[in-house]
C-alpha positions as CSV (number, residue, x, y, z in Angstrom):
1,X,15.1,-3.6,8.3
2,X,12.7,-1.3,10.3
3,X,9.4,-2.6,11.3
4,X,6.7,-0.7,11.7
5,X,3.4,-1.5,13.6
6,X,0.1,-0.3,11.7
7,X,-3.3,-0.8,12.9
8,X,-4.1,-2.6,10.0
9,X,-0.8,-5.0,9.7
10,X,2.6,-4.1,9.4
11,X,5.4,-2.5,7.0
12,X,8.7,-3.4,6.5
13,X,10.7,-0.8,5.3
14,X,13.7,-2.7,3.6
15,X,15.4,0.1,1.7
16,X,15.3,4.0,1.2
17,X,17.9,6.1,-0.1
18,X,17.9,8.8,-3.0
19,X,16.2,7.2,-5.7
20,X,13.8,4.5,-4.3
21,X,11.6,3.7,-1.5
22,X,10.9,0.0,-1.2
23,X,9.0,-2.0,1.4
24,X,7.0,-5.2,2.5
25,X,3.9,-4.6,3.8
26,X,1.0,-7.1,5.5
27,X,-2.2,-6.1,5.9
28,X,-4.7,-8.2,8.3
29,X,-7.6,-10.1,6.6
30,X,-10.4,-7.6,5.9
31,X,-8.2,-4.5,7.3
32,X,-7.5,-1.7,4.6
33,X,-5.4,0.9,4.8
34,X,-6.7,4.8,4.2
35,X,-8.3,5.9,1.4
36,X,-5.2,8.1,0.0
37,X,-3.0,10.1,-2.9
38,X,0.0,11.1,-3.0
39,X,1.5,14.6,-4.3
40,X,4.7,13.1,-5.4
41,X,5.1,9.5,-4.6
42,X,4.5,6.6,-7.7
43,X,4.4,3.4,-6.4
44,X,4.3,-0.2,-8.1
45,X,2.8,-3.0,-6.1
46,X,3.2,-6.6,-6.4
47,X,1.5,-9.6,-4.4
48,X,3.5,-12.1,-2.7
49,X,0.7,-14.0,-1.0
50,X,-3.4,-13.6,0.0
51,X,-5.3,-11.7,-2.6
52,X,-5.5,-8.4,-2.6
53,X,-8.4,-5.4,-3.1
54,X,-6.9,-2.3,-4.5
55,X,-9.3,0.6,-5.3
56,X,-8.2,3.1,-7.9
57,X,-10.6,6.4,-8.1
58,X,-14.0,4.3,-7.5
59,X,-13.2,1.5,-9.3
60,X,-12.1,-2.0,-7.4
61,X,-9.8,-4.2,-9.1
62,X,-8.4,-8.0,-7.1
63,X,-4.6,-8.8,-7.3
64,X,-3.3,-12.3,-6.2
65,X,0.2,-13.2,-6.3
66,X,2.4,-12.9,-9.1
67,X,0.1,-9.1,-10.2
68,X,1.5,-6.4,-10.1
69,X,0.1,-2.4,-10.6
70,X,1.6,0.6,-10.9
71,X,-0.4,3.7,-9.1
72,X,0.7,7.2,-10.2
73,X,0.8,10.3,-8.4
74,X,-2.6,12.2,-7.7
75,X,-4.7,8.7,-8.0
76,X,-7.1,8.2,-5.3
77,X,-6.6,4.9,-3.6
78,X,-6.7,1.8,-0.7
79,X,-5.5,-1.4,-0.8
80,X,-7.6,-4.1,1.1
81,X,-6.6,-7.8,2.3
82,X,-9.1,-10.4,1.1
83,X,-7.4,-13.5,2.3
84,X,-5.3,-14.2,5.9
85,X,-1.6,-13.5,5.2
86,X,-1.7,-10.8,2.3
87,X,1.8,-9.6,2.1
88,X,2.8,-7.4,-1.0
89,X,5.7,-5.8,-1.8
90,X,5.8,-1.4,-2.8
91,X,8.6,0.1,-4.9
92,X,8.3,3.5,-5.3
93,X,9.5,7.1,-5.2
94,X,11.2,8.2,-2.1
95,X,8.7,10.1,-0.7
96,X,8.2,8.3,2.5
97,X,5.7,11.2,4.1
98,X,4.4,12.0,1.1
99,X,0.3,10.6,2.4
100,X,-2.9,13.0,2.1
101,X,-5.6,10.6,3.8
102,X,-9.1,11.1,2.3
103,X,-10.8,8.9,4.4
104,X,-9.2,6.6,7.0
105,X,-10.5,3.4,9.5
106,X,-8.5,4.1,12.1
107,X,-9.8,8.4,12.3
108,X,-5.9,9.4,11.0
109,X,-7.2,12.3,8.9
């Protein structure tokens, strides 16, 4: 498993081949990630732990564990960490560079 550092938390890629990408990701207590779509990539997103703010377009919906969402391609969105020790697991197409940042904390546009 490759770990890798984020300024927000961390992902851990646990598998990628030719017809998935999946990872575990944990995000830091009020830390979100950019404000993104992707041109390819669908992704399915489940909670294991913390709660969870996803927005999708410019609505915000709250995931805790057990929820799940699907986000497909072209949809505008962030996830955000609620609660301390938010993990959530991604499964999704393997596009693993496939990011357009809209807007971003951390200034990676």
């Amino acid at each position: 498993m490759k770990i890798i550092k984020k300024p927000w938390g961390k992902e851990f890629l646990i598998e990628i081949n030719s017809k998935y990408l999946f990872k575990k990701l944990y995000l830091k207590k009020n830390c979100r990630c950019s404000l993104q779509y992707h041109k390819f990539k669908t992704e399915t997103i489940y909670v294991l732990s913390g709660l969870l703010e996803i927005q999708i377009n410019n609505k915000f919906i709250q995931l805790k564990k057990g929820e799940s969402i699907t986000i497909k391609k072209r949809i505008k969105h962030r996830m955000k960490a609620l609660r301390d020790n938010t993990f959530y697991l991604e499964s999704s197409t393997p596009h693993p560079n496939d990011v357009v940042r809209i807007e971003d904390d951390y200034k990676r546009i």
